[in-house]
C-alpha positions as CSV (number, residue, x, y, z in Angstrom):
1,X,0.0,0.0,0.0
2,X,1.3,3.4,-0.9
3,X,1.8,6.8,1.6
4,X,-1.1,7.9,0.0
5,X,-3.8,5.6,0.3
6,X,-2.5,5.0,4.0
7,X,-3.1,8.6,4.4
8,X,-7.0,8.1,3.3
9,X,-7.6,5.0,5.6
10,X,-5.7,7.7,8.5
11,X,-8.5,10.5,6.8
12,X,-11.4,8.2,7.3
13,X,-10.4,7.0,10.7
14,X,-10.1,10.4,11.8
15,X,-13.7,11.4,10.6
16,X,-15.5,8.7,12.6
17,X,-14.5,9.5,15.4
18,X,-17.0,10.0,17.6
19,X,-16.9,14.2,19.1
20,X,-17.5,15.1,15.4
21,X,-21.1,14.1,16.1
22,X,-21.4,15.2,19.6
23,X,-20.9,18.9,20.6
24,X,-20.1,18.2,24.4
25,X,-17.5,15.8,23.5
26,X,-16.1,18.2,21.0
27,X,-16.0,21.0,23.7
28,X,-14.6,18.8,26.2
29,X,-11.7,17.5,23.4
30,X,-11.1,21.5,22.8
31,X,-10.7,21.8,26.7
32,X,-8.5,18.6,27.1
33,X,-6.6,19.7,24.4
34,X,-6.1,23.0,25.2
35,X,-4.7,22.1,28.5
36,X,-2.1,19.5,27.0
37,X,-0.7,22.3,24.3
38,X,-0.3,24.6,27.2
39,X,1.4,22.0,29.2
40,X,3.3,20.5,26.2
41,X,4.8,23.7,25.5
42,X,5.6,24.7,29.2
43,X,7.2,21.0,29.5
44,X,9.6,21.9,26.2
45,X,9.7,25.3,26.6
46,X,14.0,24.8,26.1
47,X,13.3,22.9,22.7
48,X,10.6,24.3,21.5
49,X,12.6,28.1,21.7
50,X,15.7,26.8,20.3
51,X,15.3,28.7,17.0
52,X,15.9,26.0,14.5
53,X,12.8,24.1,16.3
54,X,10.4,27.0,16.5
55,X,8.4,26.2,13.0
56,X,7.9,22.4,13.6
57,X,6.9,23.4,17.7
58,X,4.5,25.8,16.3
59,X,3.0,23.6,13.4
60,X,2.8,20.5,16.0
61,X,1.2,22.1,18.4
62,X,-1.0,24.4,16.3
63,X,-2.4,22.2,13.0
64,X,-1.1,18.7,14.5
65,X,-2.1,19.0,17.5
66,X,-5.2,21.5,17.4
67,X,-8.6,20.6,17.4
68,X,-10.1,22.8,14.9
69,X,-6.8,23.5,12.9
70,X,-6.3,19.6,12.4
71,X,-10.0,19.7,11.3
72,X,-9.1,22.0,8.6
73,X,-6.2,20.7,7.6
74,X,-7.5,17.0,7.6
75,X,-10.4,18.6,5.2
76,X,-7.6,20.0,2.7
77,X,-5.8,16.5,2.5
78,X,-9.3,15.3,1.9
79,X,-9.4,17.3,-0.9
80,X,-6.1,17.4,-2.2
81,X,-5.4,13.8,-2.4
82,X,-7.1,12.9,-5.5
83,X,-4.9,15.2,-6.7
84,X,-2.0,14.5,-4.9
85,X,-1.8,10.8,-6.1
86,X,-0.7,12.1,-9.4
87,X,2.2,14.1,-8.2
88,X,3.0,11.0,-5.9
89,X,5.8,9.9,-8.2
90,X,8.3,13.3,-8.0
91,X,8.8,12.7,-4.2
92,X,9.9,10.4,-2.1
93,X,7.4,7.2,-0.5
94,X,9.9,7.9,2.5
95,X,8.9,11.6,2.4
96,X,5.3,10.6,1.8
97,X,5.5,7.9,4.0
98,X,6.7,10.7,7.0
99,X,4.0,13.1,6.4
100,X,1.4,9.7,6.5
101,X,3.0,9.2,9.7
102,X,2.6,12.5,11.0
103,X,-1.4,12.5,10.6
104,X,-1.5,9.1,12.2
105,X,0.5,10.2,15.6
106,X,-1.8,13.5,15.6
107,X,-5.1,11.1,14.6
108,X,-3.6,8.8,17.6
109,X,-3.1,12.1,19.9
110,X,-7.0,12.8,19.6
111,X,-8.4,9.5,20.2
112,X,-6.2,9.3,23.4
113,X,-7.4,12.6,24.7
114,X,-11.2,11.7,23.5
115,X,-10.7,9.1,25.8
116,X,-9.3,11.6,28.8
117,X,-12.3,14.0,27.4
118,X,-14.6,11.4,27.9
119,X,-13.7,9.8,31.5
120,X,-14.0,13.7,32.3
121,X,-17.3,13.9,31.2
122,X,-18.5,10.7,32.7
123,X,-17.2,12.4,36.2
124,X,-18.9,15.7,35.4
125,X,-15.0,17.3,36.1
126,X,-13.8,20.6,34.7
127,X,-10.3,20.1,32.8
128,X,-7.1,21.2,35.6
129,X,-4.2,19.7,36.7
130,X,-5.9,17.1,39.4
131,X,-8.4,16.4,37.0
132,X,-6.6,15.2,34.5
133,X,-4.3,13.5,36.5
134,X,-6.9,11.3,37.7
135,X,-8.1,11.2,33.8
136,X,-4.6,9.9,33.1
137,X,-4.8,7.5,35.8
138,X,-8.2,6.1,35.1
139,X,-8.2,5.9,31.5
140,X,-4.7,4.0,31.9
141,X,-3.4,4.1,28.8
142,X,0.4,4.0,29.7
143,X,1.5,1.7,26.9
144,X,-0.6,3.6,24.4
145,X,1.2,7.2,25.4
146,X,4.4,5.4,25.4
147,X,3.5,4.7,21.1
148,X,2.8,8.2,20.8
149,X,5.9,9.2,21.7
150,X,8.2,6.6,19.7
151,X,5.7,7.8,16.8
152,X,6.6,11.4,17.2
153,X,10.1,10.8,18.1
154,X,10.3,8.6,14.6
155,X,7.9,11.2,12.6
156,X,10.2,14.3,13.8
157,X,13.2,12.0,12.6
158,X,12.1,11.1,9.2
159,X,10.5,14.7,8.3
160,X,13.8,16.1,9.2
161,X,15.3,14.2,7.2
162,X,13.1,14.1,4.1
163,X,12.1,17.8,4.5
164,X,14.7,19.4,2.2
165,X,15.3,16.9,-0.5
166,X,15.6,18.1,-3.6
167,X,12.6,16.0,-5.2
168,X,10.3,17.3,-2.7
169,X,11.2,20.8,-3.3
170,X,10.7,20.1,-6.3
171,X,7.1,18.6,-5.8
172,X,6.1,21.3,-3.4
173,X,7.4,23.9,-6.2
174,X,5.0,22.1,-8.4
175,X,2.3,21.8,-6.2
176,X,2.1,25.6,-5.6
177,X,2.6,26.7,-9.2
178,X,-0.3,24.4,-10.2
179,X,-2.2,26.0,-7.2
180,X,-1.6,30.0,-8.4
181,X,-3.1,28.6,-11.8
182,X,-6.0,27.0,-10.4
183,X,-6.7,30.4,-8.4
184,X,-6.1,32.4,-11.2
185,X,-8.6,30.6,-13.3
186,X,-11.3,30.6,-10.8
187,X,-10.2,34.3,-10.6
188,X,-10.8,35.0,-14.2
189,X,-14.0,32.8,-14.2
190,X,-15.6,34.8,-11.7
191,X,-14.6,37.6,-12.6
192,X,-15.9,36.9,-16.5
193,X,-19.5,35.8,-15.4
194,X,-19.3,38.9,-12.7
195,X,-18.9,41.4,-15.6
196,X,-21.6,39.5,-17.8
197,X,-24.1,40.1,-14.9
């Protein structure tokens, strides 16, 4: 199976999970998951402010690990990779296999803190420190947390080392100048049947 079409089977796991249908879940996820970025980046604060780690800290924490920005972006691969599977050939399958692996350590982020988000719920408890200590505790997912991290750990690796290869670049460069096309088209189409109105 290629990066690609492991990314879709990452895509559709992610969308049937459960707080997409249930607003009190999702608030609770948002809260859970607030409170881990916060503690995240007051745990790392040293690597995360090293300069050279400041964009990938960000972007973790922001679009990987953000509720509604991992939404959004989750909707774009959606989108794009139809697309995508054409350009597939130009980079890498260990650069596309990094970025697969990248969705599947945030996909398995969010199920661990639905789980957290839940427990919380079930107990009627506001999301704090004591709180979610006893989530952690409860929930007991130890071994799981321990997988997220070796994920992360190899996910940081490989992107690190696939990020500035030449054929990527390349694909990326690509990518973008088939993008200012498309937009410039749908420009130019709107703007045609605009004036015809």
């Amino acid at each position: 199976m290629t990066a690609l079409a492991d990314l879709q089977q990452h895509l559709t796991r992610f969308w049937a999970l459960p707080h997409h249908e249930n607003d009190v879940l999702r608030a609770k996820l948002n809260e859970v998951q607030t409170w881990q970025q916060v503690r995240i980046r007051h745990t790392h604060r040293a690597l995360f402010e090293q300069p050279k780690n400041q964009l990938m800290a960000d972007y973790f924490l922001t679009k990987l690990y953000g509720g509604d920005e991992f939404e959004i972006l989750a909707k774009q691969l959606a989108r794009i990779l139809p697309k995508a599977k054409k350009l597939e050939r130009l980079a890498k399958e260990s650069a596309l296999e990094a970025g697969s692996m990248g969705i599947q350590a945030a996909i398995l982020a969010i199920e661990l803190d639905l789980h957290l988000a839940e427990w919380l719920l079930d107990q009627n408890l506001p999301v704090n420190a004591d709180n979610m200590l006893a989530a952690y505790r409860a929930v007991d997912e130890e071994a799981e947390r321990r997988v997220q991290i070796a994920n992360l750990k190899d996910v940081c690796y490989r992107t690190d080392k696939h990020l500035n290869t030449f054929m990527l670049k390349k694909a990326f460069a690509l990518a973008k100048v088939l993008l200012i096309a498309a937009i410039t088209s749908h420009f130019m189409i709107s703007s045609t049947q605009a004036s015809k109105l």
